[in-house]
C-alpha positions as CSV (number, residue, x, y, z in Angstrom):
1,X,97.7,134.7,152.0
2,X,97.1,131.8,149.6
3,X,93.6,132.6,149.5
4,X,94.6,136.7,148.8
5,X,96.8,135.5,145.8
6,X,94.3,133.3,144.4
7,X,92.1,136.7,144.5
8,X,94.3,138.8,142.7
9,X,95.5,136.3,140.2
10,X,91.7,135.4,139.1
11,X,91.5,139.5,137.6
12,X,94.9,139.2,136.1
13,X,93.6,135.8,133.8
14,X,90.4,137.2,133.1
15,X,92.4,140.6,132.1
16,X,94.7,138.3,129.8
17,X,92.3,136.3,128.0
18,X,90.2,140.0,126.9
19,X,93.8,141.0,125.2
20,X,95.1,138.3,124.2
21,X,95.5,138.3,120.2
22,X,93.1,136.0,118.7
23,X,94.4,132.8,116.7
24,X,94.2,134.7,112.7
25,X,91.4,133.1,110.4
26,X,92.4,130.9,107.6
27,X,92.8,132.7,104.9
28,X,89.7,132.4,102.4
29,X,90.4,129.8,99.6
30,X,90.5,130.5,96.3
31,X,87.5,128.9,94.1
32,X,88.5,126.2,91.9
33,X,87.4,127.6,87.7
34,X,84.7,126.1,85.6
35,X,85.7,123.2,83.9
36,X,88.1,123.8,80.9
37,X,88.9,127.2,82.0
38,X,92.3,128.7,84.1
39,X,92.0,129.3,87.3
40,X,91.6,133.3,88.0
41,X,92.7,135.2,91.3
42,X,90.9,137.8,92.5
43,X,91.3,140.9,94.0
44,X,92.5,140.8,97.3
45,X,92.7,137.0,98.0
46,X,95.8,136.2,100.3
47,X,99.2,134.7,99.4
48,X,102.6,133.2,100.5
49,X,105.6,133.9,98.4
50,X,108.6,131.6,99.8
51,X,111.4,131.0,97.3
52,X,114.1,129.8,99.6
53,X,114.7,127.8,102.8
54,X,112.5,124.7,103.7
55,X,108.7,124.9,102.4
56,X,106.4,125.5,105.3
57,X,103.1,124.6,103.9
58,X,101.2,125.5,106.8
59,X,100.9,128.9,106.0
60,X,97.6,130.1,106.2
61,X,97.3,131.5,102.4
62,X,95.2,131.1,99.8
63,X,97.5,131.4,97.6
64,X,101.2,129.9,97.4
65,X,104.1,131.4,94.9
66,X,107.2,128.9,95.2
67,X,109.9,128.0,93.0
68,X,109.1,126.0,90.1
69,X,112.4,124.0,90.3
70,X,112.6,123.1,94.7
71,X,109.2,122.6,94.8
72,X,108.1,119.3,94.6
73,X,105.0,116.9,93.2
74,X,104.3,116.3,97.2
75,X,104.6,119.0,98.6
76,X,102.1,120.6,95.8
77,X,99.8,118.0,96.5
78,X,100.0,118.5,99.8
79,X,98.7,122.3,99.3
80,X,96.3,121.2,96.7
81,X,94.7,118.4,99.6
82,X,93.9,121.7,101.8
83,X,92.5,123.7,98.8
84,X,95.3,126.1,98.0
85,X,96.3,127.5,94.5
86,X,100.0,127.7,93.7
87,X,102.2,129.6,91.4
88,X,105.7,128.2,89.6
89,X,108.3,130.9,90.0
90,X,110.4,130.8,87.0
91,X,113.0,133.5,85.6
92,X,111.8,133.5,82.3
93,X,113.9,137.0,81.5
94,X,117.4,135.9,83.0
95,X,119.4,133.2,83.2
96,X,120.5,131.7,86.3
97,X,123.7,129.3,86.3
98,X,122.5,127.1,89.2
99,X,119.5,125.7,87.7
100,X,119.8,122.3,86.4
101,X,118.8,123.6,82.6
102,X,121.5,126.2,82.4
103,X,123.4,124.2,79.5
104,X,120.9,124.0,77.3
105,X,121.0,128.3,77.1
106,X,123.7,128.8,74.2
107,X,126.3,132.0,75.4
108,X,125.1,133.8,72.8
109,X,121.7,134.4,74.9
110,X,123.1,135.7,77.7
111,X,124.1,139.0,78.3
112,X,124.5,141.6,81.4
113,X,124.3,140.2,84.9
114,X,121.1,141.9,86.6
115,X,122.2,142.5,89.8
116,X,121.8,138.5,91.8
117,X,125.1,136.5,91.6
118,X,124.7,134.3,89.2
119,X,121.8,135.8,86.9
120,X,122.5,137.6,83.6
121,X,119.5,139.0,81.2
122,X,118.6,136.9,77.9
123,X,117.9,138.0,74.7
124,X,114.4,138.2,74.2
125,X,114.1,139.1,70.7
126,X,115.6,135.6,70.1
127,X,111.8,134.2,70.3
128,X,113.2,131.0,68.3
129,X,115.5,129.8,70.7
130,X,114.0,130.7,73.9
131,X,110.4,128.9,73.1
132,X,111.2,125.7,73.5
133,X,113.4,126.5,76.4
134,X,110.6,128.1,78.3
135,X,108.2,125.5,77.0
136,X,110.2,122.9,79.1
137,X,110.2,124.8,82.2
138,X,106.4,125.4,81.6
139,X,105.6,121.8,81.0
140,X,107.8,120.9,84.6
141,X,104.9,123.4,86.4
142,X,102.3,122.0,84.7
143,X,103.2,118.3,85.3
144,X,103.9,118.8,88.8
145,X,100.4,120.4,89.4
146,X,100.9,124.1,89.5
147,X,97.9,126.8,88.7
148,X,99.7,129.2,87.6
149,X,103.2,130.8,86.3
150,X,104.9,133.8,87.8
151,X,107.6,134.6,85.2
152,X,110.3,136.7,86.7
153,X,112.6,139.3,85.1
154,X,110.0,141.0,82.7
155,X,111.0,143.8,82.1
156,X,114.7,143.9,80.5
157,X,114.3,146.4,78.1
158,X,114.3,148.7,81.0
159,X,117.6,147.8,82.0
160,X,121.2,147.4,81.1
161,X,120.9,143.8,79.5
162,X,123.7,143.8,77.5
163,X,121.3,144.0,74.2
164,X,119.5,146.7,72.6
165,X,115.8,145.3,73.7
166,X,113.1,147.6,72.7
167,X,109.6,148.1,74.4
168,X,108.3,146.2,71.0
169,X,110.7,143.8,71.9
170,X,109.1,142.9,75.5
171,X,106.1,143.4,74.7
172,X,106.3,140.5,72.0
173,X,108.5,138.1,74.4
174,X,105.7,138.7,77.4
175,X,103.1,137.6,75.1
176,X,105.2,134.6,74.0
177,X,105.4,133.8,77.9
178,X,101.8,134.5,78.4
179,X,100.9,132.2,75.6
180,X,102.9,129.4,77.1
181,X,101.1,129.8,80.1
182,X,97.6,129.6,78.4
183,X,98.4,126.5,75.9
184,X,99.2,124.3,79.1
185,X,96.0,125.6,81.1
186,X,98.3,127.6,83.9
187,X,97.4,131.2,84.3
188,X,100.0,133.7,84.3
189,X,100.9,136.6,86.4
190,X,103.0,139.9,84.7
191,X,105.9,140.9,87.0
192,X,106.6,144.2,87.6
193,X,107.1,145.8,83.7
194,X,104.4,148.7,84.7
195,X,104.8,150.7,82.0
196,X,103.5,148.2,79.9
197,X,100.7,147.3,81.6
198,X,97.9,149.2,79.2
199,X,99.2,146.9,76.2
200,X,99.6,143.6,78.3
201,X,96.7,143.8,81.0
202,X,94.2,141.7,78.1
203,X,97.3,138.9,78.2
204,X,97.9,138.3,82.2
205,X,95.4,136.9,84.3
206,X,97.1,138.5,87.7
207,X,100.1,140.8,88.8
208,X,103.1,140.7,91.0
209,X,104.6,143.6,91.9
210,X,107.6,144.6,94.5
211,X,107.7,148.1,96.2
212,X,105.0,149.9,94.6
213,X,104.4,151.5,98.0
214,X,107.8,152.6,98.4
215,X,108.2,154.3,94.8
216,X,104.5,155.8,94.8
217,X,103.3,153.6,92.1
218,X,100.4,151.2,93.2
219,X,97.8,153.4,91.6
220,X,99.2,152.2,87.9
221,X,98.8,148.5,88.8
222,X,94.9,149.6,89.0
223,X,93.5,148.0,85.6
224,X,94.2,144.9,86.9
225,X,92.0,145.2,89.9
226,X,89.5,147.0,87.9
227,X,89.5,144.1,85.7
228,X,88.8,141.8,88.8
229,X,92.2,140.1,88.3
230,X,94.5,139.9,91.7
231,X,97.6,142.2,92.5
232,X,100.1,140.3,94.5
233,X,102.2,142.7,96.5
234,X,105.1,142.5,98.6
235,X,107.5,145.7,100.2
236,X,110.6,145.2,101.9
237,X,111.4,148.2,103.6
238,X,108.2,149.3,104.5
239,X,106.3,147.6,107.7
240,X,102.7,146.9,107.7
241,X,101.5,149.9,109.7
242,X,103.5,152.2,106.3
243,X,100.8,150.2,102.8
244,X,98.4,148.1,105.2
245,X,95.7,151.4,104.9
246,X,96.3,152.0,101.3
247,X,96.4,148.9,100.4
248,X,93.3,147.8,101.5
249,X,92.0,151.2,99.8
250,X,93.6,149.8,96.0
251,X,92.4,146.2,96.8
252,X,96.0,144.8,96.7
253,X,97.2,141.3,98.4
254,X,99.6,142.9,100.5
255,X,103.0,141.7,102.1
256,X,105.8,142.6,104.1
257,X,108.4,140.4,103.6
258,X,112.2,139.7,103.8
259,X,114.7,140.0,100.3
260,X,115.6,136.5,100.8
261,X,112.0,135.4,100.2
262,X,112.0,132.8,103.0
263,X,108.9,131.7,105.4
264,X,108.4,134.6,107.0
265,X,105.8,137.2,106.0
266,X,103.5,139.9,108.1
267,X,99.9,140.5,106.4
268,X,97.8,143.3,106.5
269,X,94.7,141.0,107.6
């Protein structure tokens, strides 16, 4: 009998090892830029995009977008040892009471809340008062070894801010952002705003967009891959099997992700 089950359990392993899922390939790195210039993504390279919960950098990604303020020098030098590129999230569109530079934002900036507790919309045609305010947060990224910016909140003039912000308006703040970026060596990444993205592709070396799937809009973020910059692309309510086929099709760097941002992420790869 011993011998019998020894038999039968031999085509059961073999059967296993044939279906078992294969361990998923690192992702392929990003190439370091030229000397002197910004680092540019490319179409399709993969990503990670945790802005809460403890920092798991052994995420096979290329690419890593975490919060400019939680993350720290280590654990970006830790990602840099293993050849990844990373991105400072930073609201650059909203204020946000929990961060420690909220004082320094006079009340007068702030206006409507935009939907997360704690956030309200800024003023962006006060350019005066929100340069140096921005320039501190840049110089934080820079300093603590990021590649690149992802400024959040782009696109007030599209909302209920609380001010009367014009497309001129965000069009002029985004470049302010964008030049920011650039004067410290970071690249920058334009979030969301796709209406504007005819007038600001020339000014953003990559994209980040949320639900384009969903709303039936990935097909506008196509000037950026056409320029051979990345599109960094996340859906909540969709799974994989929903964008992984048209998103390979437009090129993107797809995720599925969770609101709160954490760890966890399915790819399309």
């Amino acid at each position: 009998m011993r011998k019998l089950a020894l038999l039968l359990a031999v085509p059961l392993l073999l059967l296993a090892a044939c279906t078992a899922q294969p361990e998923p390939e690192r992702d392929e790195l990003s190439p370091d830029p030229p000397p002197g210039e910004r680092w540019q993504p490319k179409p399709g390279v993969g990503w990670q995009w945790q802005l809460t919960g403890k920092l798991d950098t052994s995420v096979k990604a290329a690419v890593y977008d975490v919060d400019g303020f939680n993350t720290t020098k280590e654990q970006l030098a830790t990602l840099k040892k293993d050849g990844r590129k990373t991105i400072c999230y930073i609201s650059t569109g909203a204020w946000e009471d929990f961060r420690p530079d909220a004082d320094a934002f006079p009340e007068a900036l702030l206006g409507e809340g935009n939907g997360w507790e704690g956030e309200r919309w800024l003023d962006i045609r006060r350019l005066a008062e929100l340069e140096p305010l921005m320039g501190k947060r840049f110089d934080m990224c820079k300093v603590k070894g990021f590649d690149a910016v992802e400024p959040d909140n782009m696109d007030g003039y599209a909302n209920r801010s609380g001010f009367p912000l014009t497309a001129d308006d965000q069009l002029k703040y985004n470049r302010l952002i964008a030049r920011l970026a650039h004067d410290r060596g970071m690249s920058v990444g334009l979030k969301n705003d796709l209406d504007q993205i005819p007038e600001l592709l020339a000014d953003f070396d990559f994209a980040v967009n949320e639900q384009c799937v969903e709303y039936e809009e990935c097909e506008r973020l196509t000037p950026f891959i056409e320029a051979g910059k990345a599109v960094f692309h996340a859906e909540y309510e969709l799974p994989t099997g929903r964008f992984c086929a048209r998103s390979r099709e437009l090129k993107l760097s797809s995720l599925e992700k969770k609101y709160e941002l954490d760890a966890w992420r399915r790819t399309c790869r």
